[in-house]
C-alpha positions, 0 to 999 in steps of 0.5 A: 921543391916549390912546397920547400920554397913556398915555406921558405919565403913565407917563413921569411915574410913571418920573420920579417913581420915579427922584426917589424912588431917587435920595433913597431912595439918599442917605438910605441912604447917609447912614444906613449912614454915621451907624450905621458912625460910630456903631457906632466911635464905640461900640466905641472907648468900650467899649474905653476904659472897658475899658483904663481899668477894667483901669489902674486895677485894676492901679495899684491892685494895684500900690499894694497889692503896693508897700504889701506890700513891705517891703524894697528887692527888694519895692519894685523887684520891685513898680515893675518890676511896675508898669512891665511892667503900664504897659507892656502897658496900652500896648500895650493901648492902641496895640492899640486905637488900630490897631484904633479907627484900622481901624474907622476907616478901614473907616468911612470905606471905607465911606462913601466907598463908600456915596458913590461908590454914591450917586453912581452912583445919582445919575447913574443917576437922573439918566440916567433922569431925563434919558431921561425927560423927552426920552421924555415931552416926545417924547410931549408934542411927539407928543401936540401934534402928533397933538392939532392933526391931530385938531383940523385933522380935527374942524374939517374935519368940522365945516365939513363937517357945518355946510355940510351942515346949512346946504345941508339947511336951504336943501333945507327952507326951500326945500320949506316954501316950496312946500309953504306955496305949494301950501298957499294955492293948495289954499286958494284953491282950495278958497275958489273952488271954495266960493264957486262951489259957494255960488254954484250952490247960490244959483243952483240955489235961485233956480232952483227957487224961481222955478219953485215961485212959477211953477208956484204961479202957473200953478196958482193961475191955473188954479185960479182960472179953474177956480173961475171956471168952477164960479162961473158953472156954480153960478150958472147952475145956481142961475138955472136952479133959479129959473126951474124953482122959479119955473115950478111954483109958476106956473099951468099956462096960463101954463106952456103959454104960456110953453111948458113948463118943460123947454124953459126948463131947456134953454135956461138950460143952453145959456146 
């Protein structure tokens, strides 16, 4: 495509070069005709002025040698004078008429060879004209040509690609979908595996508070038969200390009688 580009702008430089030749020679031409007219042009009035300047000098030569004479002879010697400068500003001026007449027709020469060169370079350019445009629309037919290869090939490898990037999409879509379904179910997993580990927790603590209240309670049981028992020992004790208090502050025939103290100790501890 640049290749076909490239041609294409230099086939249009080379056309634009020739147009310019072509009106480049014309105007030429058209120059060198204008200065050959003008330069005749020029050099026939000089010589006019010349061959005038040099009539007059000599009709006015002849009138004073004609004024001079004074006899019949003078007179005649003065007109044949007069004729023979009349007749060589003639042939001044048939010299210069033949050669007004060559400039002329060198002139003309000239602009039929500047015409014919013209011409040539008109054809010339239009040849080049005409290869031209058939190179530059050979180059735009090839650039067309390889344009809609080069679009047929893009729009291949785009459908491609999309087909490609649509078949990744499912790919993603399909592993985000996996990916969210193993995600809830660690989620509930990890819900289940919280509840039930609450719920062993809760179990396991109703567990050791239950056996917290029963051991307080086989504690508090035994305790309480154990204060029991010191109750009855302390009141033993306390009932045996009466009767012992009770007996030494008696008589001692009555302590005799009652068969002394230490038998009454013993048998408020068997009690």
């Amino acid at each position: 495509m640049k290749v076909a580009l490239a041609e294409h702008r230099q086939a249009t430089v080379v056309t634009r070069e020739a147009k310019t030749k072509v009106v480049q020679a014309l105007a030429d031409a058209q120059s060198l005709a204008r200065f050959v007219a003008e330069e005749a042009e020029a050099q026939a009035a000089r010589v006019r002025a010349q061959a005038e300047q040099d009539a007059a000098a000599w009709r006015a030569e002849a009138e004073e040698v004609l004024q001079r004479a004074c006899t019949r002879e003078e007179r005649a010697a003065a007109a044949a004078h007069e004729a023979e400068l009349s007749l060589t500003a003639a042939r001044e001026e048939a010299a210069l008429a033949a050669a007004l007449r060559a400039q002329a027709r060198e002139a003309e020469e000239a602009g039929r060879r500047a015409a014919e060169e013209a011409v040539a370079k008109r054809e010339e350019a239009d040849a080049l004209f005409e290869e031209t445009r058939a190179k530059a629309a050979q180059a735009a037919a090839d650039f067309e040509t390889n344009l809609a290869k080069r679009r047929e090939q893009y729009e291949r490898d785009l459908a491609s690609r999309q087909a490609k990037a649509e078949k990744r999409l499912a790919e993603i879509e399909h592993r985000a979908e996996q990916l969210r379904l193993e995600a809830e179910k660690l989620r509930t997993d990890a819900e289940r595996r919280a509840r039930q580990t609450v719920e062993t927790s809760q179990r396991q603590a109703q567990d050791i508070v239950a056996d917290a209240n029963a051991k307080a309670d086989r504690i508090r049981g035994e305790s309480e038969r154990e204060l029991a028992e010191i109750d009855t020992e302390r009141e033993a004790i306390a009932a045996n200390l009466e009767t012992l208090r009770k007996l030494l502050t008696a008589p001692r025939g009555s302590l005799e009688r009652s068969g002394g103290p230490g038998d009454t100790v013993l048998d408020g501890r068997k009690g």
